[in-house]
C-alpha positions as CSV (number, residue, x, y, z in Angstrom):
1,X,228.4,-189.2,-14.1
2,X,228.6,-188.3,-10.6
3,X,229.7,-184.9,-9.4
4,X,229.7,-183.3,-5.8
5,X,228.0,-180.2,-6.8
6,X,225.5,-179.6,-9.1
7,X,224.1,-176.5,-10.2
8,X,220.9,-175.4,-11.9
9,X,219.4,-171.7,-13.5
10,X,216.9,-170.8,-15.6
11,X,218.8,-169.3,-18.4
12,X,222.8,-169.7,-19.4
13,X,224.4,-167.4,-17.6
14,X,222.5,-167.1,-14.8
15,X,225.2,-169.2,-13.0
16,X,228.6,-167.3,-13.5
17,X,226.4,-164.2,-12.3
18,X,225.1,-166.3,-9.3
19,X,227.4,-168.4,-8.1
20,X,230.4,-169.0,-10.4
21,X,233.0,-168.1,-7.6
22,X,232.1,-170.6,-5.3
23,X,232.1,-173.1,-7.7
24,X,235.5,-172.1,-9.2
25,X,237.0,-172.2,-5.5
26,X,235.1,-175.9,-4.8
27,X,236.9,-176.8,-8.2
28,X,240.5,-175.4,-6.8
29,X,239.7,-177.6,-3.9
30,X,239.0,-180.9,-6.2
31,X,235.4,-181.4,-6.0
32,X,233.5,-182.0,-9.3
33,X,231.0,-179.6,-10.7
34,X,227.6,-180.3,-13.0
35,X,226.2,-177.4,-14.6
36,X,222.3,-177.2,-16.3
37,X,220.0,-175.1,-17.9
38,X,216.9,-175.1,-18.0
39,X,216.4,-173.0,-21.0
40,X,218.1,-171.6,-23.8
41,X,217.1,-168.2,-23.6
42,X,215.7,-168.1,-26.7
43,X,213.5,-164.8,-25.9
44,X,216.0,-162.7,-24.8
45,X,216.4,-159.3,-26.6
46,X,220.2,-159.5,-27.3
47,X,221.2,-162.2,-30.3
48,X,220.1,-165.9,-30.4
49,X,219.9,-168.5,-28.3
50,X,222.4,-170.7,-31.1
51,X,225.4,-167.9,-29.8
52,X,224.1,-168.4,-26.3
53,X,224.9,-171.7,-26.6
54,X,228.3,-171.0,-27.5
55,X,228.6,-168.9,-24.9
56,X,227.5,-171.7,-22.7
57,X,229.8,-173.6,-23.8
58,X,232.6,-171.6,-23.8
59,X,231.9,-170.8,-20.1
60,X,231.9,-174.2,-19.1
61,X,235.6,-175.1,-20.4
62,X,236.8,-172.2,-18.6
63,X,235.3,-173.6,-15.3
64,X,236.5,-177.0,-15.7
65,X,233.2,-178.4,-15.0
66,X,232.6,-182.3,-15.7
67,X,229.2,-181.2,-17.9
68,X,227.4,-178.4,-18.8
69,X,223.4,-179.8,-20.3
70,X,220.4,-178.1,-21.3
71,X,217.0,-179.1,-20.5
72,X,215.7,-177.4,-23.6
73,X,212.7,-176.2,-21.7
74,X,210.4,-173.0,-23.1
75,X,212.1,-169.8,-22.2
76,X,209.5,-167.8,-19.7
77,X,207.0,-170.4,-20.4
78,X,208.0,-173.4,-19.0
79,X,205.6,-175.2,-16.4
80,X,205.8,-177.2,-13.1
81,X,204.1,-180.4,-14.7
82,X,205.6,-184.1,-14.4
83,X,207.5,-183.8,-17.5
84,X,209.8,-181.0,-16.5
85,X,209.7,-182.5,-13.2
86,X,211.3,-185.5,-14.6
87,X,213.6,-184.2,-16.7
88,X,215.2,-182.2,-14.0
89,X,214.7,-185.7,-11.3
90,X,217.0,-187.8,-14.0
91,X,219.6,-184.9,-13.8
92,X,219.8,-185.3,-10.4
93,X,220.0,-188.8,-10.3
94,X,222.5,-189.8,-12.8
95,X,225.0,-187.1,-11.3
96,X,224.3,-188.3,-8.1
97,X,225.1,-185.1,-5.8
98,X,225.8,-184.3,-2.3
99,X,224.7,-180.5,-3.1
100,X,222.4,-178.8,-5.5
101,X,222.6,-175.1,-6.0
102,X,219.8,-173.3,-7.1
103,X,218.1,-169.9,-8.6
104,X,217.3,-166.8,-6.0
105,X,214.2,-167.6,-4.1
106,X,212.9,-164.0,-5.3
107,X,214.0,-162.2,-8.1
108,X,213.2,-159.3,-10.3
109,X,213.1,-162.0,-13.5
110,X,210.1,-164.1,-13.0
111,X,211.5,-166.9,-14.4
112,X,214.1,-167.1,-11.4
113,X,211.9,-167.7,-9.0
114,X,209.9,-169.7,-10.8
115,X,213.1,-172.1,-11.6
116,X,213.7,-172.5,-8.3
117,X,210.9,-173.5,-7.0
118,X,210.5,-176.1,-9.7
119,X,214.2,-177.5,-9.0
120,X,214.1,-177.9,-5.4
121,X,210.8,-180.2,-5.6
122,X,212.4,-182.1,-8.3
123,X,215.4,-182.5,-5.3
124,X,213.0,-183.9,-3.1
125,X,211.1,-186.0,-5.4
126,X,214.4,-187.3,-6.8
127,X,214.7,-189.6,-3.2
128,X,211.0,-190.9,-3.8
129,X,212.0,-194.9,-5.0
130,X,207.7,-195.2,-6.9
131,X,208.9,-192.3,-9.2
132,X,210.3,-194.3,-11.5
133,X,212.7,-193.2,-14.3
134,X,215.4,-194.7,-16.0
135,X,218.0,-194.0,-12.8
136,X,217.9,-195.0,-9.2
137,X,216.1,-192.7,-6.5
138,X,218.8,-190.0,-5.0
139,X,218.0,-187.0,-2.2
140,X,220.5,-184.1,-2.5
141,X,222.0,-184.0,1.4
142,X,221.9,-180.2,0.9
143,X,220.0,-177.7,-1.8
144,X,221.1,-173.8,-1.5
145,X,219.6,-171.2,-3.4
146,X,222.2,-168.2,-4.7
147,X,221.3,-164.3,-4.4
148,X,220.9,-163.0,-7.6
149,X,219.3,-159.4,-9.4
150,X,217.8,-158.6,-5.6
151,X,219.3,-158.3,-2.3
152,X,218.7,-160.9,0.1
153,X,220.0,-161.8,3.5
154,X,221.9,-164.9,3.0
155,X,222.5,-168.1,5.9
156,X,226.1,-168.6,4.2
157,X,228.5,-166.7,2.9
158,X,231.3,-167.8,1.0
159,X,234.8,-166.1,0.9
160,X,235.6,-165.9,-3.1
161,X,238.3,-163.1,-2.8
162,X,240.8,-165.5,-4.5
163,X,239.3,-166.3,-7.1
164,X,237.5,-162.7,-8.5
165,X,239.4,-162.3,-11.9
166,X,238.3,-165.9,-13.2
167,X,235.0,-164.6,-12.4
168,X,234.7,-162.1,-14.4
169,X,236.2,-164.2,-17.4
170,X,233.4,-166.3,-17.0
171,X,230.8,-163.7,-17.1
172,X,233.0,-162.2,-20.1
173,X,232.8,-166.0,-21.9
174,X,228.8,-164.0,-22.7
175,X,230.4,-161.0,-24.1
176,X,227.0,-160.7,-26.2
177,X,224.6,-159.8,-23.2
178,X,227.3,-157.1,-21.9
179,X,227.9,-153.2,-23.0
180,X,229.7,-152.8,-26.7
181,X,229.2,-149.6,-27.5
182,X,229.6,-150.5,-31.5
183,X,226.3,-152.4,-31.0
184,X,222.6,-151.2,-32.2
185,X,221.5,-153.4,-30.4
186,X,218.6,-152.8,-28.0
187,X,220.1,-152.2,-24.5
188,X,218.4,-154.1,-21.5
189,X,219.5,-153.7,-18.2
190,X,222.3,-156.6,-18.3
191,X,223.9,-154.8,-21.4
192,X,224.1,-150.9,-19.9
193,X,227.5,-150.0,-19.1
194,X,227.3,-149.6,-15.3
195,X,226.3,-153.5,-14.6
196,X,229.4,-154.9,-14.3
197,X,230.4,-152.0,-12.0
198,X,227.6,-152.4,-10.0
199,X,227.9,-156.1,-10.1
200,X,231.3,-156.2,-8.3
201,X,230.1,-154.1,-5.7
202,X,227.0,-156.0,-5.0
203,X,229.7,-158.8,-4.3
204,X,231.5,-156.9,-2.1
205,X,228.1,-156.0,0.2
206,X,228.9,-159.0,2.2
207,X,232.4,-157.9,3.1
208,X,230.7,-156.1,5.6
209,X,229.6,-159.2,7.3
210,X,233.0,-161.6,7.1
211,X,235.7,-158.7,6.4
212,X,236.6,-160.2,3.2
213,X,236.9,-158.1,0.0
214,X,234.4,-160.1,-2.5
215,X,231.7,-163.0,-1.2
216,X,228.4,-164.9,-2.7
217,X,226.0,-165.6,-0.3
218,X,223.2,-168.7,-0.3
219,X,219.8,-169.3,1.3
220,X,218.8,-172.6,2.9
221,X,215.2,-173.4,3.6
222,X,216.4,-176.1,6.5
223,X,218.2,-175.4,9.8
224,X,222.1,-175.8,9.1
225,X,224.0,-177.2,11.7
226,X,227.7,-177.5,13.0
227,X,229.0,-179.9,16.3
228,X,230.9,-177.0,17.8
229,X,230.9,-173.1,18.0
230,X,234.4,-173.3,17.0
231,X,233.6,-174.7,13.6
232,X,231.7,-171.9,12.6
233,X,234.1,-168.6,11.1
């Protein structure tokens, strides 16, 4: 199925935290959206990875996006070997998109990092015609890598003022990682009560930059380009 955008993280949830507002304003604007997981998050500290799923789910009918798959890879222990590689290359060349989005390029999880580095070679082995798998060869015209846990200076920034309050339902569709103060539950740093407070205003950091209340911002390892000065904002 192809899509225009398709986005990869390490662990469900990763994307409504990273990047879930630009994709809900691409959506408002028609273009078609492909989630995937890597993982299932099996070894993270709050419930299973079976509710995570859920949650996964549940996220991805609130976003409208055309799929939502999981890779089923190990959780902290998955490798760059040809498997994974190819697992992640078919992904990208069934849905056939213009632009992948993926993890921060440093990160205080491991595993973020990690994922991205693993997905953008997939995106440029996915255009070499002698790997062979089941789908024909397909180069992404544009991968972006999302800011998430640490601060980083971002080549784009994307306006998402419009669409904050669906935002936030999408990072609510994982109710389970979040504060509940009924729960005995270990707490980790996702599920203490000042996160979500903390993770509005790390939105609103790049206001600074564009004058817009709430933004995400992406890195780009290639020189972006425009045809005039008056195209940029």
């Amino acid at each position: 199925m192809h899509v225009d955008i398709l986005a990869f993280w390490a662990h469900p949830d990763d994307i409504e935290l990273g990047c879930s507002w630009t994709l809900l304003k691409h959506i408002s604007a028609w273009k078609s959206i492909g989630l995937c997981d890597l993982t299932q998050w099996e070894l993270w500290t709050r419930w299973s990875a079976e509710l995570r799923l859920q949650e996964a789910a549940k996220a991805q009918e609130l976003m409208w996006a055309n799929f939502r798959i999981n890779l089923w890879m190990s959780d902290w222990f998955f490798k760059r070997n040809q498997s994974n590689l190819k697992k992640i290359i078919s992904v990208i060349r069934s849905s056939t998109p213009e632009i992948v989005l993926l993890p921060a390029i440093d990160d205080r999880h491991p595993d973020h990092w990690r994922a991205s580095k693993l997905i953008a070679d997939a995106c440029f082995y996915a255009g070499l015609i002698k790997i062979e798998t089941w789908e024909a060869a397909h180069r992404p015209r544009l991968v972006l890598s999302y800011v998430q846990d640490i601060y980083l200076q971002p080549d784009i920034v994307v306006d998402i003022s419009d669409v904050m309050d669906k935002k936030l339902e999408l990072i609510w569709a994982f109710a389970s990682q979040f504060h509940d103060p009924s729960s005995s539950l270990p707490e980790t740093p996702i599920s203490d009560p000042r996160f979500l407070d903390a993770f509005r205003w790390k939105q609103a950091v790049y206001w600074r930059n564009i004058w817009v209340a709430y933004a995400e911002g992406f890195l780009s390892k290639r020189t972006l380009w425009v045809a005039s000065f008056f195209d940029l904002q």
